[in-house]
Structures are given as structure tokens and as C-alpha cells.
SEKE-211835 format. One line per 10 residues: number of its first residue (from 0); their letters; for each residue z, x, y of N, C-alpha, C. Coordinates in pm, whole numbers, padded with zeros to 5 digits. Atoms other than C-alpha are relative to their C-alpha. Layout:
<sites>
NUM) a) Z:X:Y:Z:X:Y:Z:X:Y  ... .
</sites>
This chain:
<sites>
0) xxxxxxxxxx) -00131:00041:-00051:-01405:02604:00035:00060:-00106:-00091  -00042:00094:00065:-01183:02445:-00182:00099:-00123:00059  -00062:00141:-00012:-01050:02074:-00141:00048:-00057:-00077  -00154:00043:00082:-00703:01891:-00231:-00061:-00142:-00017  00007:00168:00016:-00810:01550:-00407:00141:-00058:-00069  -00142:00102:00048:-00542:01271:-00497:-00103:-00072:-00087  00046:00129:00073:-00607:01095:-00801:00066:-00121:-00058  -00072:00082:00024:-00468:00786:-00820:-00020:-00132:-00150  00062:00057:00103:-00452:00648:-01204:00133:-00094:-00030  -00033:00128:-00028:-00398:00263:-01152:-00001:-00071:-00157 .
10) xxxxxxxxxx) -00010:00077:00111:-00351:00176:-01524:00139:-00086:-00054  -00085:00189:00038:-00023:-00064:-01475:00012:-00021:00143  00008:00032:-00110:-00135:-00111:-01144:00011:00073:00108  -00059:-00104:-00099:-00047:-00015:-00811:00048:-00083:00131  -00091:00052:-00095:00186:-00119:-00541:00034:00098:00116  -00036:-00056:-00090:00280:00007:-00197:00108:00118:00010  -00092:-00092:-00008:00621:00152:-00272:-00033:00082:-00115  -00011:-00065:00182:00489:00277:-00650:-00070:00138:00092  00077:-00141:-00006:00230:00529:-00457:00101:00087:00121  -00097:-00082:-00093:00492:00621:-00166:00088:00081:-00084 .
20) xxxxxxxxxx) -00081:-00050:00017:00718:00732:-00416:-00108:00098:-00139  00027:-00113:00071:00478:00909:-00648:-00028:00098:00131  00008:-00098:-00129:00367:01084:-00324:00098:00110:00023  -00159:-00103:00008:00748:01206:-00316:-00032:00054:-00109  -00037:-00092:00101:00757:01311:-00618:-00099:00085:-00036  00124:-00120:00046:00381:01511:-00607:00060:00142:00116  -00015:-00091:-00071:00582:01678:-00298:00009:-00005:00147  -00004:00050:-00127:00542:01478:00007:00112:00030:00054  -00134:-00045:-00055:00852:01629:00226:00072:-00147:00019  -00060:00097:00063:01077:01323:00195:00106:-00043:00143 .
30) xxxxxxxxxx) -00049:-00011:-00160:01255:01389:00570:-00095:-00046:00071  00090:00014:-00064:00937:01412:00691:-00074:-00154:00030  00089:00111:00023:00807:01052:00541:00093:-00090:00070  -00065:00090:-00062:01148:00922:00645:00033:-00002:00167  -00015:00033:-00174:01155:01017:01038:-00138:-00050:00009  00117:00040:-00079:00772:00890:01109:00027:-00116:-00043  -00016:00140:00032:00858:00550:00889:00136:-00055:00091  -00066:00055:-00123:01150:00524:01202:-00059:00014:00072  00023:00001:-00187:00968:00607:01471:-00136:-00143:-00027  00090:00108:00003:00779:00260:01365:00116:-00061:00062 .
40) xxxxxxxxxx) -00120:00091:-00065:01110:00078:01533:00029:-00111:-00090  -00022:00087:00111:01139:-00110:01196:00103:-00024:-00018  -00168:00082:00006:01467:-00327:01169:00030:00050:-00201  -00029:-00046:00084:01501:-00120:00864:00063:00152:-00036  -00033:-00140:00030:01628:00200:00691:-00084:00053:-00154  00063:-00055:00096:01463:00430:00422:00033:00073:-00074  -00086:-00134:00051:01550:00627:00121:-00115:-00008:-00121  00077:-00043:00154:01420:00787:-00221:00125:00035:-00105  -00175:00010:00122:01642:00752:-00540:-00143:00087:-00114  00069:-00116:00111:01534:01035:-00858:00024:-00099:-00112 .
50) xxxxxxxxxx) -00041:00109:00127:01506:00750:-01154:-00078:00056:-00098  00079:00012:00152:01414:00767:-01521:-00070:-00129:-00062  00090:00142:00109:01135:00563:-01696:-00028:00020:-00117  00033:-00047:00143:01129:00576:-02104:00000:00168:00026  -00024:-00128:00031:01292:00930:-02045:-00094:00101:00099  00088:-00100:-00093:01045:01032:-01768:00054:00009:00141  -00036:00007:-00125:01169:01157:-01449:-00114:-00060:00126  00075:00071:-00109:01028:00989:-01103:00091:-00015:00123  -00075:00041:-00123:01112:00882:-00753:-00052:-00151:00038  -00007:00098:-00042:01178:00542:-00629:00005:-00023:00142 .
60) xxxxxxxxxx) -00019:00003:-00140:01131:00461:-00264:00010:-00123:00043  -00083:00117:-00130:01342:00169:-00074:-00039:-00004:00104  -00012:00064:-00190:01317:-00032:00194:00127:-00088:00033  -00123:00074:00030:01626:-00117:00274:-00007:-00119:00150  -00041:00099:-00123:01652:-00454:00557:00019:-00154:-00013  -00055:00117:00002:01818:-00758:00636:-00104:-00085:00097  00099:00120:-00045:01500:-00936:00836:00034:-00118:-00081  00003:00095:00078:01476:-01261:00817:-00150:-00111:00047  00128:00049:-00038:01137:-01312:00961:-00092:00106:-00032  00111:-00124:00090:00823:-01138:00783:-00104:-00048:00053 .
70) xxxxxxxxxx) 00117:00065:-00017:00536:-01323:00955:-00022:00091:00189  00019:-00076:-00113:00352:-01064:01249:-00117:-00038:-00012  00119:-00031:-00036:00044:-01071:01377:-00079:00145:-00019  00042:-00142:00018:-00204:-00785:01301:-00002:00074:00190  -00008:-00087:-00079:-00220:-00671:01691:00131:00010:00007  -00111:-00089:00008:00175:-00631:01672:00012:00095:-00083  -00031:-00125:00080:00143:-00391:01359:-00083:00102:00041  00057:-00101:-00066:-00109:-00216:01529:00055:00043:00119  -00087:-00092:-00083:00089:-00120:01816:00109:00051:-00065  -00086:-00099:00075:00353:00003:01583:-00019:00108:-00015 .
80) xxxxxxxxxx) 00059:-00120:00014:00127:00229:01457:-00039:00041:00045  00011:-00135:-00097:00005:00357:01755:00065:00036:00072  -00130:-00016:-00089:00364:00423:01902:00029:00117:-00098  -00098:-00073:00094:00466:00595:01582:-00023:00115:-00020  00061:-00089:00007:00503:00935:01571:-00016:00082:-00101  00043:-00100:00154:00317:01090:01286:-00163:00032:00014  00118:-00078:-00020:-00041:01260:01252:-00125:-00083:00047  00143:00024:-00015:-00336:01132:01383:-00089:-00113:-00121  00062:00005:00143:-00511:01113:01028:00077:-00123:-00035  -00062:00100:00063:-00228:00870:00885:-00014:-00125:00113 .
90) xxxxxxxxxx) -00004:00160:-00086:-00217:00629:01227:-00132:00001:-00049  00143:00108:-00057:-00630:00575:01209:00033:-00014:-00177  00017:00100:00107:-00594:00506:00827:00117:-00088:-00010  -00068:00097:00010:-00295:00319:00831:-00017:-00164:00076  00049:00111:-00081:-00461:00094:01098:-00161:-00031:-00084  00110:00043:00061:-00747:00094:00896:-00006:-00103:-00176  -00055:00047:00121:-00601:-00021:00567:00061:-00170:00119  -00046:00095:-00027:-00455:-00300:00794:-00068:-00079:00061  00113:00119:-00061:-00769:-00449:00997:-00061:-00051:-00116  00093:00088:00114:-00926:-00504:00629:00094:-00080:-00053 .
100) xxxxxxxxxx) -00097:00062:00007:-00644:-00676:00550:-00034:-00139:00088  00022:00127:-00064:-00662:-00896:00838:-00156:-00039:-00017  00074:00064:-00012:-01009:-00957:00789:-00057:-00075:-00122  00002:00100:00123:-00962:-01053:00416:00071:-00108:00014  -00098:00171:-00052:-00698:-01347:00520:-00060:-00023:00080  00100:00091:-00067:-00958:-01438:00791:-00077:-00060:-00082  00099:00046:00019:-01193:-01473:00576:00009:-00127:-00133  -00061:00114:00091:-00966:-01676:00329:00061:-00116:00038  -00003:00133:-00069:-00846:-01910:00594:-00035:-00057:00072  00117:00017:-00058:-01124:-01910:00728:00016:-00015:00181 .
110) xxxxxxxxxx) -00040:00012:-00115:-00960:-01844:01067:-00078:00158:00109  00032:-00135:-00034:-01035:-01568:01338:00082:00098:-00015  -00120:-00068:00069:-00877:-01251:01248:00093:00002:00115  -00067:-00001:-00097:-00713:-01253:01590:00142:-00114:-00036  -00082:00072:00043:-00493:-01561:01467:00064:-00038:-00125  -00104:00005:00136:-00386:-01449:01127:00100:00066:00022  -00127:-00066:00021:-00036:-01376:01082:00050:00021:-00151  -00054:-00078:00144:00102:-01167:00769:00119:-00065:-00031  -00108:-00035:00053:00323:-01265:00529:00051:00044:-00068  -00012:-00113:00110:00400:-01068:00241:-00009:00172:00082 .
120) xxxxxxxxxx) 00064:-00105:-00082:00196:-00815:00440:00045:00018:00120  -00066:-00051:-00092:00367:-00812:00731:00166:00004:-00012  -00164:-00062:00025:00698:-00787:00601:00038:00182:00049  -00057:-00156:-00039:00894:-00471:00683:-00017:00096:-00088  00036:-00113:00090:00841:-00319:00385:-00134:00048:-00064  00124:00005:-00013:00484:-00364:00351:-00079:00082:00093  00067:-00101:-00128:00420:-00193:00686:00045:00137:-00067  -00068:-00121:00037:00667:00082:00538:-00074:00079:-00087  00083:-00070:00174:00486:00106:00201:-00178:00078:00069  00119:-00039:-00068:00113:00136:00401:-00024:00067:00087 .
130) xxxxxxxxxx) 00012:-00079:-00071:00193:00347:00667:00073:00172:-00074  -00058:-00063:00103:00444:00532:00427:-00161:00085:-00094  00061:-00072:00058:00143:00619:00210:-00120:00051:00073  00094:-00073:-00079:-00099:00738:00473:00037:00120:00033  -00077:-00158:00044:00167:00994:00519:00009:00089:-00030  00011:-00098:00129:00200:01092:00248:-00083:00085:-00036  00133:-00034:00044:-00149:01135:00163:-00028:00157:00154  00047:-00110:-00094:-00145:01368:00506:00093:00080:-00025  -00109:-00089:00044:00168:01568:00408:-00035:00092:-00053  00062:-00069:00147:-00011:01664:00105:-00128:00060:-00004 .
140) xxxxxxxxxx) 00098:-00045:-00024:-00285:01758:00277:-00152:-00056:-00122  00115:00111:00117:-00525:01509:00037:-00123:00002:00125  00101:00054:-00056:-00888:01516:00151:-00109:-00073:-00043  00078:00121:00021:-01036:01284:-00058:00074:-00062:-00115  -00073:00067:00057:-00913:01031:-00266:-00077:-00078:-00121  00027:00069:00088:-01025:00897:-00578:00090:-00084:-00112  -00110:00118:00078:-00892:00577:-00790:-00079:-00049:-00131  00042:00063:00112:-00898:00477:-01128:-00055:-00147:-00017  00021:00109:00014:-00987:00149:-01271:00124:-00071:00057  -00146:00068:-00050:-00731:-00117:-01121:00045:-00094:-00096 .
150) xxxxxxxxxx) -00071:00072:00060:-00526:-00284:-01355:00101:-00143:00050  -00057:00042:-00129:-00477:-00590:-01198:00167:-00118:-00035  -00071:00101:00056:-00247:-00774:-01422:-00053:-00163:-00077  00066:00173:00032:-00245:-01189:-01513:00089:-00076:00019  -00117:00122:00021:-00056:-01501:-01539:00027:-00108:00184  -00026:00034:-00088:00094:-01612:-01215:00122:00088:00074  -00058:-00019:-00078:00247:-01527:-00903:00106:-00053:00136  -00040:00051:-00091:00520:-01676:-00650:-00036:00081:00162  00043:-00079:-00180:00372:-01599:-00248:00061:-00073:00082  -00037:00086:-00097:00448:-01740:00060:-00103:-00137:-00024 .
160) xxxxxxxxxx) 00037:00096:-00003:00190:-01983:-00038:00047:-00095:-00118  -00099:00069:00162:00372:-02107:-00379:-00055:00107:-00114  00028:-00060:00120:00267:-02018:-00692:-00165:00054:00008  00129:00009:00017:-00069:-01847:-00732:-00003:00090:-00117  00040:-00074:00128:-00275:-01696:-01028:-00013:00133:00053  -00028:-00153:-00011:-00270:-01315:-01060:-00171:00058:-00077  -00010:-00080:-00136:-00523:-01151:-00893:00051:-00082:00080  00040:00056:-00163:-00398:-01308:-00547:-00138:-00038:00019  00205:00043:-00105:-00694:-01443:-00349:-00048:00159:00089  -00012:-00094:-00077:-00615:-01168:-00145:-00027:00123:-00053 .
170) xxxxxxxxxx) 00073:-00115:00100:-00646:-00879:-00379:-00121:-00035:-00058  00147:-00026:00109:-00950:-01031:-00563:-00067:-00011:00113  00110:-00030:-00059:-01131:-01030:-00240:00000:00144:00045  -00017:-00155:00026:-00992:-00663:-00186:-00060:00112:-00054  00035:-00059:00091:-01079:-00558:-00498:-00157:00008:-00039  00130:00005:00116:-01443:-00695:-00549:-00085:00112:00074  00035:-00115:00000:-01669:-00401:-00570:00039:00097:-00075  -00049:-00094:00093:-01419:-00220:-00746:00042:-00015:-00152  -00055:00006:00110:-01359:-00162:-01075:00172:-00054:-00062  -00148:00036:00032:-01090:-00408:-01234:00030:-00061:-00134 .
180) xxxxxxxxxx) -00075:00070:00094:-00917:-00532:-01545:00080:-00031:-00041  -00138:00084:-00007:-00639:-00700:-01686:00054:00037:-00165  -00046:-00027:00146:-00428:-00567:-01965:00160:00019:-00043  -00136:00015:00010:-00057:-00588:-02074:00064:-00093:00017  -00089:00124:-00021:00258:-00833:-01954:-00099:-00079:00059  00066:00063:-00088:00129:-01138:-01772:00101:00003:00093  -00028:-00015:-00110:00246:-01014:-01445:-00087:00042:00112  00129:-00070:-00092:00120:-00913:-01108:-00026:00156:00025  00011:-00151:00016:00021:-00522:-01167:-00030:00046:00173  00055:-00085:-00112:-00160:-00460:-00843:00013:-00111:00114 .
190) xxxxxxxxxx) -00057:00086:-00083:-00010:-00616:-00547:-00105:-00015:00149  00077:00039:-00124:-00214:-00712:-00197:00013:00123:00056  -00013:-00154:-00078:-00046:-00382:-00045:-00083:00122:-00083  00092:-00110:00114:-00191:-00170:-00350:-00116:00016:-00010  00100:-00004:-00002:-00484:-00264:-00355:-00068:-00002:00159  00009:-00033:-00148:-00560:-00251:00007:00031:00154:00033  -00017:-00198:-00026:-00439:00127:00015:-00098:00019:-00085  00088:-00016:00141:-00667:00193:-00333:-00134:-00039:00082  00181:00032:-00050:-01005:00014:-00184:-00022:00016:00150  00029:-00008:-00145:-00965:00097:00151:-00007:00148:00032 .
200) xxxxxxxxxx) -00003:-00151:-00017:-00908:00492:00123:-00066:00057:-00141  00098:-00105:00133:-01055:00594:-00206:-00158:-00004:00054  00133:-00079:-00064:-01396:00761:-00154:-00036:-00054:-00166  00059:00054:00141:-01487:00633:-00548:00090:00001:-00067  -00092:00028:00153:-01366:00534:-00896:-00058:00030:-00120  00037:-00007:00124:-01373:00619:-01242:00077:00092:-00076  -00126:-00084:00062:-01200:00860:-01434:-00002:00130:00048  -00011:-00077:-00054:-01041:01181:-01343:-00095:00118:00054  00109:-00035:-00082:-01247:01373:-01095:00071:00199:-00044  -00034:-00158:-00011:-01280:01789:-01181:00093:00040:00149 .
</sites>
């Protein structure tokens, strides 16, 4: 019996909206990604724009909203996602990508995960991008997932906490286990949402899988 793998090759990183919109463009129905990312009741709207990079076609996927508060608790994004209506498969990983989450910022502010609240990560488009690519990944009928090396970037980063060095705290506790390095601009390649989809759903890493 043959099986649909996703291979996801993280060599200038990887970000929430970067894999939602390759998703679109491997085929993910694009209606489909945008009624289940409403039936989250997100003070937002959603779209996909057809852009060129150095002459290569692609899709870009928006979050379009005027919030002006980004800080949730992980049991409010988990009732999102179990209100929202889309498959099965995408709510338990999209809730699963999001308890490791909360239990990497527990374990960085050394709080219980019950009393961390998201910020970056609980923004609106963050939920969008992570539930967005669980989606996807079920659209496409993906049953296993393998990820390249992660490219994680360097230099520095502005967060809700000020400036930090690039990995995040948050991605390098994400990431450890997995294969990572740092090569190109000094920017941040692989963002907290990216890597949290990448080490939380890939089944292994290394280079492209037959």
C-alpha cells in the first residue's frame, strides 16, 4: 500500500505562513483551508496571493487583522480548536503542536503550563499559520512527514520580550534533538511557529526520503 509523504526542505528556514502557503501551492484546496481557518471565530480574514521569487512562481498566505491584543492562554486556543470545523486528524495535531508549545514557555519561565500566556504564539496569525498547516497536511492527504535539516538563521531578534539572539529560547528548546544550522543573512530563518510544526509532526530528518 502506497503512502503520501510531505517533505519539508527547511534550508532558509521555516515559518508558519511559509509552509501554509507551500501547502497551497502543492494543492491544498485553498476554499477549503480558508472556511475551517473561520470556523476558528478569529477576529480575522484569510487569503492566498500567486507571487514571484527570483522568477519562481509561489503562493503567499495572509492573515489579514486589526487585533490589538495577542496574549491567550493555551486552554483558550484549545477550545478554538475543538469548536472548529475541520477533520479530526488536523484538530488532535493542531492541539498537539500547541501543548508542546505551552510546555516549552513553561519550562522557560519556569511557570505551570496552565499559567502561560502566548505572545507571538498566540497572536491571530500564529493560531492561523498552525492550525492552517495541519490542514493542509490533511487536505493532501500526507501520512507521514519528514523534515530536513533546520536552518535556523543568526544575529538577533525583536519579541515581545525585546531583543533576543536568533535561535529564540523558544525554538532552541523546540529544536534540540533535531538537526540544526545556521547559514546565510543574519536573520531569524526558523520562527517559534516553524519550528514547532517541523519537530512536533515530522516522524524524522535528513535528506529526501524515497
Amino acid at each position: 500500500m502506497n503512502s503520501t509523504i510531505c517533505y519539508l526542505d527547511c534550508y532558509s528556514g521555516a515559518s508558519g505562513d511559509m509552509i501554509v502557503g507551500a501547502l497551497a501551492h502543492a494543492g491544498a484546496n485553498e476554499h477549503q483551508l480558508t472556511e475551517g481557518l473561520r470556523s476558528l471565530g478569529l477576529p480575522a480574514s484569510f487569503r492566498f496571493e500567486r507571487v514571484k521569487r527570483r522568477g519562481i512562481s509561489g503562493v503567499k498566505f495572509h492573515v489579514d487583522s486589526n487585533e490589538q491584543s495577542d496574549h491567550r492562554h493555551l486552554s483558550v486556543i484549545l477550545e478554538m480548536i475543538a469548536r472548529a470545523d475541520i477533520p479530526e486528524k488536523a484538530r488532535e495535531d493542531a492541539a498537539r503542536v500547541f501543548r508542546r508549545i505551552g510546555d516549552v514557555e513553561a519550562e522557560i519561565h519556569q511557570i505551570p503550563v496552565e499559567k502561560v500566556h502566548f505572545h507571538e504564539v498566540g497572536a491571530v496569525d500564529s493560531i492561523a499559520d498552525i492550525v492552517g498547516a495541519c490542514l493542509g497536511f490533511c487536505l493532501l492527504g500526507i501520512d507521514s512527514i519528514v523534515c530536513s535539516p533546520l536552518n535556523l538563521g543568526s544575529g538577533v531578534a525583536e519579541t515581545a520580550h525585546g531583543l533576543l539572539p536568533v535561535p529564540a529560547p523558544a525554538t532552541a528548546v523546540l529544536c534540540a534533538g533535531a538537526p540544526v544550522y545556521s547559514r546565510g543573512p543574519q536573520v531569524e530563518l526558523t520562527t517559534p511557529t516553524g519550528a514547532a510544526i517541523c519537530t512536533t509532526l515530522a516522524s524524522g530528518y535528513g535528506a529526501l526520503p524515497p
